[in-house]
TORKOL-4160 file (C-alpha; in steps of 0.2 Angstrom, whole numbers, padded with zeros to 4 digits, m for minus):
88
<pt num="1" X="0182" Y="m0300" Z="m0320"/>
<pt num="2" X="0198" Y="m0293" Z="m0323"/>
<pt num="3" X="0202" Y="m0275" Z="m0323"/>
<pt num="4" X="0214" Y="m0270" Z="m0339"/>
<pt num="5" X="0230" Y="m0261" Z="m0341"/>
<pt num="6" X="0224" Y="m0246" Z="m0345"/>
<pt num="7" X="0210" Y="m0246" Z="m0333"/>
<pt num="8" X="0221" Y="m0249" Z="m0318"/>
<pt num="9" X="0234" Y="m0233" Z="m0325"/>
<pt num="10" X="0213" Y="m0224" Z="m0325"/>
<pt num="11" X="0210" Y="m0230" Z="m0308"/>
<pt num="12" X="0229" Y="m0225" Z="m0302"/>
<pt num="13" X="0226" Y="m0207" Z="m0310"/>
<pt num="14" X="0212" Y="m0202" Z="m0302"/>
<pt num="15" X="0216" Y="m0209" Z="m0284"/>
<pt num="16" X="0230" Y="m0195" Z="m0286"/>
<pt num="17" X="0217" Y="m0181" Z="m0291"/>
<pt num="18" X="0230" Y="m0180" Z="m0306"/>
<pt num="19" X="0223" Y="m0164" Z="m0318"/>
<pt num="20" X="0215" Y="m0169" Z="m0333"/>
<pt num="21" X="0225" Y="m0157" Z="m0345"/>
<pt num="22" X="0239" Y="m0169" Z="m0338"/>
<pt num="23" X="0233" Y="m0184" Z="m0340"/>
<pt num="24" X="0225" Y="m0179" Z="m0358"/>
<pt num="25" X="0243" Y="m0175" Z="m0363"/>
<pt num="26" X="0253" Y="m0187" Z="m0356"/>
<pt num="27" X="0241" Y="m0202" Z="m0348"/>
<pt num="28" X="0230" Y="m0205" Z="m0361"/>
<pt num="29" X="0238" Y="m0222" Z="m0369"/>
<pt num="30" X="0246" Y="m0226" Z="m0354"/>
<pt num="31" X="0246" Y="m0242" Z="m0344"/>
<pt num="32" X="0253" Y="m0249" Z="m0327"/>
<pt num="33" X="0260" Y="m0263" Z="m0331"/>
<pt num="34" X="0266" Y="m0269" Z="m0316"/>
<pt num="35" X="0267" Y="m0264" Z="m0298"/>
<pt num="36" X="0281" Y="m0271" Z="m0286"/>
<pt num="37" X="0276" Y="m0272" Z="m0268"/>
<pt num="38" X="0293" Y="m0272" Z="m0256"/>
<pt num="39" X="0285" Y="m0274" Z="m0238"/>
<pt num="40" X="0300" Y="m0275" Z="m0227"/>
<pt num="41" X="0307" Y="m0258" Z="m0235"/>
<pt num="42" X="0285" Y="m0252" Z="m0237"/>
<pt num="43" X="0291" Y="m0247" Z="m0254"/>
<pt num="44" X="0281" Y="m0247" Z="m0270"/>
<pt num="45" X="0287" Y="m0246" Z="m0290"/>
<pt num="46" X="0275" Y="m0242" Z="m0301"/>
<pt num="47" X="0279" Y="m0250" Z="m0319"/>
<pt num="48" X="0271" Y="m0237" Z="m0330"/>
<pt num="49" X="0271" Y="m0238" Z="m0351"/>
<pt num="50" X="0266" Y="m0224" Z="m0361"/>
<pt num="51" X="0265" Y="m0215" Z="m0377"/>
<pt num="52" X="0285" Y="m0207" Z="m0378"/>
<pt num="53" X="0294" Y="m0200" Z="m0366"/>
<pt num="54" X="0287" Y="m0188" Z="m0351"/>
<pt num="55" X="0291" Y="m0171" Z="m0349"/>
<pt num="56" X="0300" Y="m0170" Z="m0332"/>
<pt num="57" X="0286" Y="m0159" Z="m0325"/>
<pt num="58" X="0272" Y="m0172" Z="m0329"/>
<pt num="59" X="0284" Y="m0186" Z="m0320"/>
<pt num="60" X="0287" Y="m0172" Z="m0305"/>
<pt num="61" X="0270" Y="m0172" Z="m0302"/>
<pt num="62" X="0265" Y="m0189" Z="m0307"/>
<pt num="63" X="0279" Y="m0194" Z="m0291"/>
<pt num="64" X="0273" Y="m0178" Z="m0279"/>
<pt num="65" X="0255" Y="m0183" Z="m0279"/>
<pt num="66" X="0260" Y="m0202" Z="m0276"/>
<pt num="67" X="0269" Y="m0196" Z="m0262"/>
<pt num="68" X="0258" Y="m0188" Z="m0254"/>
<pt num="69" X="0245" Y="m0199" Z="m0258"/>
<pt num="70" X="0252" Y="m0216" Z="m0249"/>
<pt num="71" X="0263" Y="m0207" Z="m0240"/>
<pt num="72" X="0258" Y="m0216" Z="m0223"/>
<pt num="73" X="0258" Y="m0233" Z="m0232"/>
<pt num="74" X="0275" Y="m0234" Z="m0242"/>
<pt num="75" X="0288" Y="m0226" Z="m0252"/>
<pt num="76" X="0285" Y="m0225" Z="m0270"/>
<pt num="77" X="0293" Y="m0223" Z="m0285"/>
<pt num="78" X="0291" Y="m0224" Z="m0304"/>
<pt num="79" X="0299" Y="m0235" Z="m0318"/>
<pt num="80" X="0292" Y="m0227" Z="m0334"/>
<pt num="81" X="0292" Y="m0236" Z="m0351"/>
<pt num="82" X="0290" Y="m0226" Z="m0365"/>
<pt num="83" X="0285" Y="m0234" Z="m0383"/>
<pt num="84" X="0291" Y="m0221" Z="m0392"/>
<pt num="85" X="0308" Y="m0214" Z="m0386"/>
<pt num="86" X="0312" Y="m0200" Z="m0395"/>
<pt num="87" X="0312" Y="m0183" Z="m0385"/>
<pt num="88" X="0304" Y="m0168" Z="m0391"/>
C-alpha cells in the first residue's frame, strides 16, 4: 500500500519536529513530490509543492531542522513549488 503525497510531506514534517503553528500555516496542502538521492555527493532535494509561496522564515527553518536532522547522512536542500505565486 502506497503512501500519498501528502502523507509523505506529513511523515517528512514531523521527523523534523517542525511546529505546528508552522506547518498549520505554511504545510497544510503541501506535498513532496519528489526526492532526489545523489549518493556520490550524499546529497538530498526535496521536491516540495505547496499552497503559494513560503515566507523566507518558514523555508529557513524548513532547511535548518533538515540539516540538523540528516546531517550525518547527506546534504540537503529544498526545490519548492508553489501553486500559487503571488507574494503577499
Amino acid at each position: 500500500m502506497d503512501i500519498t503525497k501528502s502523507e509523505k510531506m506529513q511523515v517528512l514534517l514531523k521527523q523534523l519536529d517542525m511546529p505546528r503553528q508552522q506547518v498549520e500555516e505554511h504545510f497544510l496542502n503541501s506535498k513532496l513530490e519528489k526526492l532526489e538521492v545523489f549518493k556520490q555527493e550524499k546529497k538530498w532535494i526535496f521536491h516540495i509543492r505547496t499552497g503559494s509561496v513560503l515566507p523566507i522564515q518558514a523555508y529557513q527553518l524548513l532547511l535548518e531542522k533538515a540539516q540538523e536532522k540528516f546531517h550525518n547522512i547527506a546534504k540537503v536542500d529544498f526545490q519548492i513549488i508553489p501553486n500559487d505565486t503571488a507574494v503577499e
